[in-house]
C-alpha positions in Angstrom: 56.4 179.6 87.4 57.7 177.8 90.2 55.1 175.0 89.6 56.7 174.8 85.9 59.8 174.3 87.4 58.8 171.4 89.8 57.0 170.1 87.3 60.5 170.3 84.5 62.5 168.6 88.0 60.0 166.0 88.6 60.2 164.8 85.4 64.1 165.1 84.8 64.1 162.5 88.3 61.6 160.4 86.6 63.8 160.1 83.7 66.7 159.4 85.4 65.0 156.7 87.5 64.4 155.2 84.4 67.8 155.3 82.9 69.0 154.0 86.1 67.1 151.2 86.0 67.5 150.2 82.2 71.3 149.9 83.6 70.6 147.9 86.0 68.2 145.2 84.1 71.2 145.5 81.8 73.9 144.3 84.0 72.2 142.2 86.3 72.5 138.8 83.2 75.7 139.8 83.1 76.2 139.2 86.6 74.4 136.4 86.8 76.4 135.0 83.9 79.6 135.6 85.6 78.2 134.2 88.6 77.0 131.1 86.8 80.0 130.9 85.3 82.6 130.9 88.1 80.1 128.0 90.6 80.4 125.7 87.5 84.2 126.2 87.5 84.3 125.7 90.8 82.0 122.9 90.5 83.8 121.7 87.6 87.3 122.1 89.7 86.1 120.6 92.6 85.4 117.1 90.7 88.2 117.1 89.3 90.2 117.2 92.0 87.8 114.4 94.0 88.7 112.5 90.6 92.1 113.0 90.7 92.5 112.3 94.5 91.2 108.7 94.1 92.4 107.8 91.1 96.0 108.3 92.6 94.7 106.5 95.9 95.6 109.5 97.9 92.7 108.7 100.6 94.5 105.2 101.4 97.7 106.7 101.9 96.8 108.8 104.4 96.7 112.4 102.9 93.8 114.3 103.3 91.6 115.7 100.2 92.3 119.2 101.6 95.9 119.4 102.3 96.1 118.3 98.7 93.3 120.5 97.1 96.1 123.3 98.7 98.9 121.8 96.7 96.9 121.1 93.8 96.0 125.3 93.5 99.1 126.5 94.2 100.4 124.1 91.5 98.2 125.6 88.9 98.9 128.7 90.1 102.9 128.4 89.9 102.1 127.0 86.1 100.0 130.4 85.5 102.9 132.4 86.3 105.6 130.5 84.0 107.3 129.3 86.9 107.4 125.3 86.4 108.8 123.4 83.2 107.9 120.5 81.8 107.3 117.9 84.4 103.8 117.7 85.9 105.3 116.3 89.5 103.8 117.7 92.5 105.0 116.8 96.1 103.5 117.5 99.4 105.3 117.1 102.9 102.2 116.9 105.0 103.5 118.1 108.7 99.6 117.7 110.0 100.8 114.1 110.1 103.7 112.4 112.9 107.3 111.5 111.5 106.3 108.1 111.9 104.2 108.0 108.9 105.0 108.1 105.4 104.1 111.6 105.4 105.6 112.5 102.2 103.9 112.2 98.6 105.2 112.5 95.4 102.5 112.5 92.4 102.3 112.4 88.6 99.3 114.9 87.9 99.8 113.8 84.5 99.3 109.8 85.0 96.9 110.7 88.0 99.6 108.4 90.0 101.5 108.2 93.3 104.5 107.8 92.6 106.7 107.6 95.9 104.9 107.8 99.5 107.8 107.6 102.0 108.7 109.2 105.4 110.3 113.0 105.2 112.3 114.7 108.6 111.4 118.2 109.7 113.5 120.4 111.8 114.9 119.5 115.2 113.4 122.7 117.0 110.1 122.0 115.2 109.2 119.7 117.5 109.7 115.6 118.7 107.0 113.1 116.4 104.6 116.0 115.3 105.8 119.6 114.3 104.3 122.4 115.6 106.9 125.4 115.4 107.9 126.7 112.1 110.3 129.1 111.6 111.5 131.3 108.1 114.5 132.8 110.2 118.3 131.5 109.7 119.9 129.1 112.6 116.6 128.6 113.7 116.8 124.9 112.8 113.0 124.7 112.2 111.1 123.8 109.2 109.6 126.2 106.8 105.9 125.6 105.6 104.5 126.7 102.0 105.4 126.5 98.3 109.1 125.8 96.9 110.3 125.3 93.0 113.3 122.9 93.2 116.6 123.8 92.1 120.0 122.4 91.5 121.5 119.1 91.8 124.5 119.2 94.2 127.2 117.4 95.8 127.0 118.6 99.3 128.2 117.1 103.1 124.8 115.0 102.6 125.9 113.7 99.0 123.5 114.2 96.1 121.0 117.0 97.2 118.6 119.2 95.7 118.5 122.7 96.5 115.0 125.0 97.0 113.5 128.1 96.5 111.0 129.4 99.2 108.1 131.3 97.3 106.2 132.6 100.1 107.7 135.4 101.7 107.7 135.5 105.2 106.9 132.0 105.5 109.9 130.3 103.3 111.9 132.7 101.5 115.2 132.3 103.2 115.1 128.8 102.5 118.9 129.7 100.2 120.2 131.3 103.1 119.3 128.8 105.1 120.5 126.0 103.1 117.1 124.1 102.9 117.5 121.3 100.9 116.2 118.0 99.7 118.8 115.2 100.8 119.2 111.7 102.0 119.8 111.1 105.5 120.3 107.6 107.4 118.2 108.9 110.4 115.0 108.9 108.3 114.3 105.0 108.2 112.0 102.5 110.0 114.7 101.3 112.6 115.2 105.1 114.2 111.4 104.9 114.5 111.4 101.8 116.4 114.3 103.2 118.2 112.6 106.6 119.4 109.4 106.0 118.2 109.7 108.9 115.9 112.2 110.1 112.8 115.2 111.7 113.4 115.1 115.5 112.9 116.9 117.7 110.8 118.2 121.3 110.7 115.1 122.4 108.4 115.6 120.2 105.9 112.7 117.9 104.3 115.5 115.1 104.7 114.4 111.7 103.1 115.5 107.7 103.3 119.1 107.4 102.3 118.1 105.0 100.1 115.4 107.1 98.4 117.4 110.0 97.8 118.4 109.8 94.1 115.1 108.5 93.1 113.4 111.2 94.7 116.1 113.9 93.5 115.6 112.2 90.2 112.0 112.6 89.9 111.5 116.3 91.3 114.1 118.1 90.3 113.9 120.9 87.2 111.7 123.3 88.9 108.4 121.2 90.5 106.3 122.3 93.4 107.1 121.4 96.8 104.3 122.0 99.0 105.1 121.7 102.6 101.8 121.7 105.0 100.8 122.3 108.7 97.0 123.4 108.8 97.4 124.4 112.0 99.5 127.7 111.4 98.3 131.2 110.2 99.4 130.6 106.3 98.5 132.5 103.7 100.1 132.8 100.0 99.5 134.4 96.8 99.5 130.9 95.4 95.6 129.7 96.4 93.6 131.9 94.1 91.0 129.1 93.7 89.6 130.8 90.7 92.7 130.7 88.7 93.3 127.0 89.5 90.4 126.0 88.7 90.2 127.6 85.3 93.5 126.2 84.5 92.4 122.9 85.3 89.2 123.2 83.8 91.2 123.8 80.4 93.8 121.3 81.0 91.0 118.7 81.3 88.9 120.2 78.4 92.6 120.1 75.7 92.9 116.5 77.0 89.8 115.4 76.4 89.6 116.9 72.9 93.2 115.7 72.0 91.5 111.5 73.1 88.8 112.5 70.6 
């Protein structure tokens, strides 16, 4: 009897070895398939933002193809959530780089163009040419480093400005209370560089040339990204799911091609 018995078990494991496996064999393509899949996104992602990058002679002005492989995903990933409108602008205030160089680039994604590469001030407890504190706190007159939508026009003690909203918590989102805005301001120019060898600093502000300010209000204003940079800080943000960009950009590219057929 109890050989019957073992004998009944053995074959029930068997069986169930069996099963087991037929599972397995029949989720392993799918796997693969997914895994397929998401490298040729990624593949497919990663050209086009090595496309993209030259076409809008980003190497020659200075930015770096990761600093703006950062923007570009948290661009896509801001369009994901509804959060942008019409305008394909993005701009990135690259605070890896000194005050002294035209550290701040505004691009047409759509045109694949640069449109403005001028100088941008960060805040005057940030640090004197390069930044290297960052603060999201209030009066701490530091800069603030991740993603922003822009806001309203206003007439402010700066003249025409352009208010923000800080989308990475802990990093940016007091930049209302703070008053972080876009704005002109005379000390961001060529001859305070030659004076101090550096810009002039702000309160927080990614203050611009005076004389660039309405162009620059002009062109990113009604809810664009504004990606402000420093590789060297702990930064993290909801914003770089690489997967998500690159399937957005992989369709993007895919409707514009079939729309030039």
């Amino acid at each position: 009897m109890k050989k019957h018995i073992l004998g009944i078990a053995t074959i029930f494991l068997v069986c169930i070895g069996i099963v087991g496996t037929s599972w397995k064999a029949a989720e392993k393509p799918q796997t693969q398939q997914q895994t397929i899949k998401n490298i040729a996104s990624d593949s497919l992602y990663s050209s086009f933002i090595d496309e993209l990058y030259h076409a809008a002679k980003l190497d020659s002005a200075g930015l770096k193809v990761e600093v703006f492989e950062k923007a570009l995903t948290g661009f896509y990933n801001m369009k994901y959530n509804g959060l942008l409108h019409a305008k394909s602008i993005l701009t990135i205030a690259d605070f890896d780089q000194e005050s002294s160089k035209k550290r701040l680039y505004i691009i047409d994604l759509d045109k694949k163009k640069l449109i403005l590469n001028t100088w941008v001030a960060h805040g005057q407890n940030s640090g004197g040419d390069k930044p290297t504190l960052f603060s999201n706190t209030p009066n701490s007159n530091q800069s603030s480093i991740g993603f922003y939508l822009t806001g309203e026009v206003y007439y402010g003690k700066h003249g025409r400005s352009l208010k923000l909203d800080g989308m990475d918590r802990g990093f940016n989102n007091n930049a209302r209370e703070r008053a972080i805005v876009v704005h002109g301001a005379d000390y961001v120019c060529q001859e305070t560089i030659n004076q101090l060898g550096r810009l002039g600093r702000s309160q927080g502000c990614p203050a611009v040339p005076a004389k660039l300010a309405e162009k620059v209000i002009n062109t990113i204003s009604d809810r664009t990204v504004l990606f402000i940079n420093n590789s060297d800080q702990k930064y993290h943000s909801s914003f770089l799911d690489e997967t998500l960009a690159a399937s957005m950009a992989v369709n993007q590219e895919t409707l514009l091609a079939a729309q030039m057929d």
